[in-house]
Each structure stands twice: as structure tokens, then as C-alpha cells.
C-alpha positions as CSV (number, residue, x, y, z in Angstrom):
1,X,-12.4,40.5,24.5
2,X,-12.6,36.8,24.0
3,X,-14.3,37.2,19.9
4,X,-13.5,40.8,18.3
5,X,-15.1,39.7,15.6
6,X,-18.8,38.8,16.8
7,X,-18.3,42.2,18.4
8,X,-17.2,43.9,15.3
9,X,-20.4,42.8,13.6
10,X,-23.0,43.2,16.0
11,X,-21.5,46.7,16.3
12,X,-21.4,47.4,12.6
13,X,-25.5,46.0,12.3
14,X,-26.5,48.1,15.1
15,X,-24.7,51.1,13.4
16,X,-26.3,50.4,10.0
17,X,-29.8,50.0,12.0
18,X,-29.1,53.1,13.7
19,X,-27.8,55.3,10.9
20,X,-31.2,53.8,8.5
21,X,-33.5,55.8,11.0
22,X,-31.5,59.1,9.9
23,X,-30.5,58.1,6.3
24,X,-33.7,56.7,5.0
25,X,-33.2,57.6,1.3
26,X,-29.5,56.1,1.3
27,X,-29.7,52.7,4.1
28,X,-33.5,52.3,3.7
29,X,-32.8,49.1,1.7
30,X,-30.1,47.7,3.7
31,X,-31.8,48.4,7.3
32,X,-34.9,46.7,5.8
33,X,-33.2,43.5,4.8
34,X,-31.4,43.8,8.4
35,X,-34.8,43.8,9.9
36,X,-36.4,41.1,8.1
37,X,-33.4,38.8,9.0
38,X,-34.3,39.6,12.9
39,X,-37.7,38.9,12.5
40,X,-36.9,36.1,11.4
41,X,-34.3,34.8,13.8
42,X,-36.8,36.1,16.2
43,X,-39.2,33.9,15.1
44,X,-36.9,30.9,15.0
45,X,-35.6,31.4,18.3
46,X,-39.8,31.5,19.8
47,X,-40.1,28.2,17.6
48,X,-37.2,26.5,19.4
49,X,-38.5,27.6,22.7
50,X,-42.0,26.4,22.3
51,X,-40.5,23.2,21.6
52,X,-38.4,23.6,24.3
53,X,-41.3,24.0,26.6
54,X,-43.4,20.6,25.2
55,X,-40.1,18.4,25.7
56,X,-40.0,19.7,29.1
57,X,-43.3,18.8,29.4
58,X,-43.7,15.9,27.5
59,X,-40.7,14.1,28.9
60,X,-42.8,14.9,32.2
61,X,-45.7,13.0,30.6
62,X,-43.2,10.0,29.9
63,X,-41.5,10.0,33.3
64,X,-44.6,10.2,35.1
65,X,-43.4,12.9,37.3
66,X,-45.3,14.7,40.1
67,X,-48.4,16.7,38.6
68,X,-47.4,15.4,34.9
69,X,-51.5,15.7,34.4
70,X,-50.9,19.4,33.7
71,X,-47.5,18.4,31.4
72,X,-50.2,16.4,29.4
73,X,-53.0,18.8,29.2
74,X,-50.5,21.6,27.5
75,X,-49.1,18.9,24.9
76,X,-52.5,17.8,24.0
77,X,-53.5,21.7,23.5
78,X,-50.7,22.7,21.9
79,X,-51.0,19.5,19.3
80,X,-54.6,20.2,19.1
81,X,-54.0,24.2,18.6
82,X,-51.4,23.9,15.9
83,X,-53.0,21.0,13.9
84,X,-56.1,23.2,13.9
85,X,-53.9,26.0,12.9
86,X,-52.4,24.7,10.1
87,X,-55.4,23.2,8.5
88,X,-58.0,25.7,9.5
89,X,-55.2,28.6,9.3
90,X,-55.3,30.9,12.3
91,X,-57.3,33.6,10.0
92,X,-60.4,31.8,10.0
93,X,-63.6,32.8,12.4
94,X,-64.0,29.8,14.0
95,X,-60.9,28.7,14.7
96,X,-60.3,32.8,16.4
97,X,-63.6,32.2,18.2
98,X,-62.4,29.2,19.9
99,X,-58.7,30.7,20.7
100,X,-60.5,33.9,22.2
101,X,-62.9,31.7,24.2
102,X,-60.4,29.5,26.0
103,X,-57.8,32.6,26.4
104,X,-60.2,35.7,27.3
105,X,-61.9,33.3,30.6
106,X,-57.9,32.4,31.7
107,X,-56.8,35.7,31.7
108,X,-59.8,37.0,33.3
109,X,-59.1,34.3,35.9
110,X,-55.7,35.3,36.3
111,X,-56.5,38.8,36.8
112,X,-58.4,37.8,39.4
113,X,-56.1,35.8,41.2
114,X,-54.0,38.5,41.0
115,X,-56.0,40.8,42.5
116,X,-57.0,38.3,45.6
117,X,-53.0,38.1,45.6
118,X,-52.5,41.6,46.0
119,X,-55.2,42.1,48.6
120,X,-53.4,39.9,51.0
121,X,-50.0,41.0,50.1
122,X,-51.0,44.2,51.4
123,X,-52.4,43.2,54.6
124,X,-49.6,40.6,55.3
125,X,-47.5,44.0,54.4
126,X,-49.1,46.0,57.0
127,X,-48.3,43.0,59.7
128,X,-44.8,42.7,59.0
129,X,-43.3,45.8,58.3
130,X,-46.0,48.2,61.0
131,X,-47.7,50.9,59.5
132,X,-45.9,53.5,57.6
133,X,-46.3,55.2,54.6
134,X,-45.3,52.9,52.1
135,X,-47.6,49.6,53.4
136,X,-51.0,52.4,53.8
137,X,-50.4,53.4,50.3
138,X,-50.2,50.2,48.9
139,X,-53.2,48.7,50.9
140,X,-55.2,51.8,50.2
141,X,-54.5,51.5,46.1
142,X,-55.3,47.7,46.0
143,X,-58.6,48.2,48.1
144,X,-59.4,51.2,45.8
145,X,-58.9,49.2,42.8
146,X,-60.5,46.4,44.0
147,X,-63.8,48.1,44.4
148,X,-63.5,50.1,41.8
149,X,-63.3,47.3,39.1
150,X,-66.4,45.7,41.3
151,X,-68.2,48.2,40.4
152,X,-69.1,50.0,43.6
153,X,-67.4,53.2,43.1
154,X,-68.6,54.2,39.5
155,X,-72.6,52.8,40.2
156,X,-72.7,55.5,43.2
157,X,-74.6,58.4,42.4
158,X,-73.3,61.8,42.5
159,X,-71.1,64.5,40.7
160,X,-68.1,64.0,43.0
161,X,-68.4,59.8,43.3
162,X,-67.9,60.2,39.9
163,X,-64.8,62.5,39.9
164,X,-63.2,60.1,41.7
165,X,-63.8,57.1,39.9
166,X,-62.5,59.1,36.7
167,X,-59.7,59.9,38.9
168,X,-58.5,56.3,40.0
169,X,-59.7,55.2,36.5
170,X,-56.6,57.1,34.8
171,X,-54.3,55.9,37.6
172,X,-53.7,52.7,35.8
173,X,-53.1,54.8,32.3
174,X,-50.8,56.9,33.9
175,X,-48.7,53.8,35.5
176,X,-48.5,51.8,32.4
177,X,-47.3,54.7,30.7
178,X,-44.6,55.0,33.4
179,X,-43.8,51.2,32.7
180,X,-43.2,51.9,29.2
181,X,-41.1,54.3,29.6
182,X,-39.0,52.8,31.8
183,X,-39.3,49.8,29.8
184,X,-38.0,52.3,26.6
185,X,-34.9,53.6,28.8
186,X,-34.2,50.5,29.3
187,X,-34.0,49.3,26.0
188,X,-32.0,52.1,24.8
189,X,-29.5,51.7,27.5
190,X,-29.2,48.6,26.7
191,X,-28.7,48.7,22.9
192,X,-26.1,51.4,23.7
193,X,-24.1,49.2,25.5
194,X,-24.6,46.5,23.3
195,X,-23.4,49.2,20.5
196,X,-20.3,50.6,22.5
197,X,-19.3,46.6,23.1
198,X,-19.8,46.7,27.0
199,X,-22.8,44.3,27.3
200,X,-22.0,41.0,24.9
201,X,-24.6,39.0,25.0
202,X,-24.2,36.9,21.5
203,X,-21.1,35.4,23.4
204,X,-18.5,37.6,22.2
């Protein structure tokens, strides 16, 4: 163990953390200070990498690299969003009303393209590996999905069109509850390690 003492403490704050959860009365002061301190390292560490992310582009800008137009549309947003921000602050109506309308149509784009993507994933899918099990299920979910959030499935008439758009309609609930879930075990398997000193990922 090249630093027992980076281990020593990230084991002892993880403990402390830990134990507050069972202990409130006693540690409920000491595991509240411990969390403020990680929001707020958390919040330093997204700071750096946003400016991380418009040096990368910006030297782009500068260089005059391939496709540096798109290196200069994200520094002009992001100066335009946070000088905004600050003076406007990002409580007021306005300054929401414009955030939502440029984000809401991107992500609705992307969802789109994602869908398109999928859709031929699937059928490239069903060329290369042959038909089995595992490529029909996949091409029949996308295609299902697909219509359904067209709209076909739900305007048909009819007590049983209907069951089965309720039906595909909690499909998506029940997988992004799976993906929490595994998202949750995964988190907890890693904190354990990261308690028990296997996993050392502040470089100890």
C-alpha cells in the first residue's frame, strides 16, 4: 500500500458517514459537516471540469482545428449562459424560459436520433448475427416503442389496443427501475471496497 495514510482517512470518513446513518443523535453533526465538505469538493471538481471542457475547446477555436465552428459555438454559449446567470441569477423566469427552450428541443432531438439509431441497430443486428432470440427481441422492442411513442398504438380503438399500450407503456418504468438498481448495487459495492481499502481511487 503505497500511502496508509490517505487510506486510513478515507476509511475513517467513510466509517463516520456510515455509522451517522445509525447514530443520528450522537454523529448527526459530524456526518453533516462531512457531507457539506463533499458537496462542496463535488462542486469544485464540476467547476474545474467545465473549464476543462472550454480550454479544450477554445484552444480548438485558437488553433483553428478541424470543425473548431462547433468549439466556438459552445464557448460563446457557455460565456453568454453564465454572464446571464450571474446577472440575471438562474432563479429568474426569463432567464429559465430561455435555458428550457434551447435544452427541451436538443434533448427532444437527441431522443430522436436515438431512436432512428436503434432502429437500424436492430436490423443491422438481425443481418449479422442471423435470427435468433436475442436480435427478434430486440427488433421487436425498438419497433414497438417506436410506434408506440408515434402514437399509433394508443389512438387505436378498442379495450384490448389499449391493454397493450398500458402494457409496453410500463415497460420503460420497469427497466429504469432495473437500471437503478443495478446502478445502487453498484454503488454500494463500490463504497465497500473503497471502505475495506481494496479499490483506492484518491491515489493511495
Amino acid at each position: 500500500m503505497k500511502s496508509p495514510f490517505s487510506t486510513a482517512i478515507a476509511i475513517a470518513f467513510g466509517l463516520v458517514v456510515l455509522a451517522g446513518y445509525f447514530l443520528q443523535p450522537l454523529l448527526q453533526n459530524l456526518m453533516d459537516v462531512l457531507l457539506g465538505w463533499a458537496v462542496i469538493l463535488a462542486a469544485v471538481a464540476g467547476l474545474v471540469g467545465i473549464l476543462n471542457l472550454v480550454i479544450v475547446h477554445w484552444n480548438k477555436v485558437r488553433t483553428g482545428q478541424k470543425n473548431y465552428f462547433y468549439s466556438m459555438v459552445t464557448v460563446l454559449a457557455f460565456i453568454f449562459t453564465i454572464v446571464v446567470g450571474i446577472f440575471l441569477k438562474p432563479s429568474n423566469a426569463q432567464f429559465t424560459q430561455v435555458v428550457t427552450s434551447i435544452m427541451l428541443p436538443v434533448e427532444a432531438s437527441l431522443m430522436a436520433l436515438l431512436a432512428v439509431t436503434l432502429a437500424y441497430a436492430s436490423i443491422r443486428l438481425l443481418r449479422q448475427r442471423g435470427v435468433n432470440l436475442l436480435s427478434i427481441s430486440f427488433a421487436i422492442s425498438a419497433l414497438a416503442f417506436i410506434l408506440l411513442n408515434l402514437g399509433f398504438i394508443s389512438a387505436a380503438d378498442g379495450p384490448l389496443m389499449n391493454d397493450i399500450a398500458l402494457a409496453l407503456n410500463r415497460l420503460p418504468v420497469a427497466g429504469a427501475r432495473g437500471i437503478l438498481l443495478g446502478v445502487a448495487l453498484g454503488s454500494l459495492t463500490a463504497g465497500l471496497r473503497i471502505l475495506i481499502g481494496t479499490d483506492r481511487p484518491y491515489g493511495g
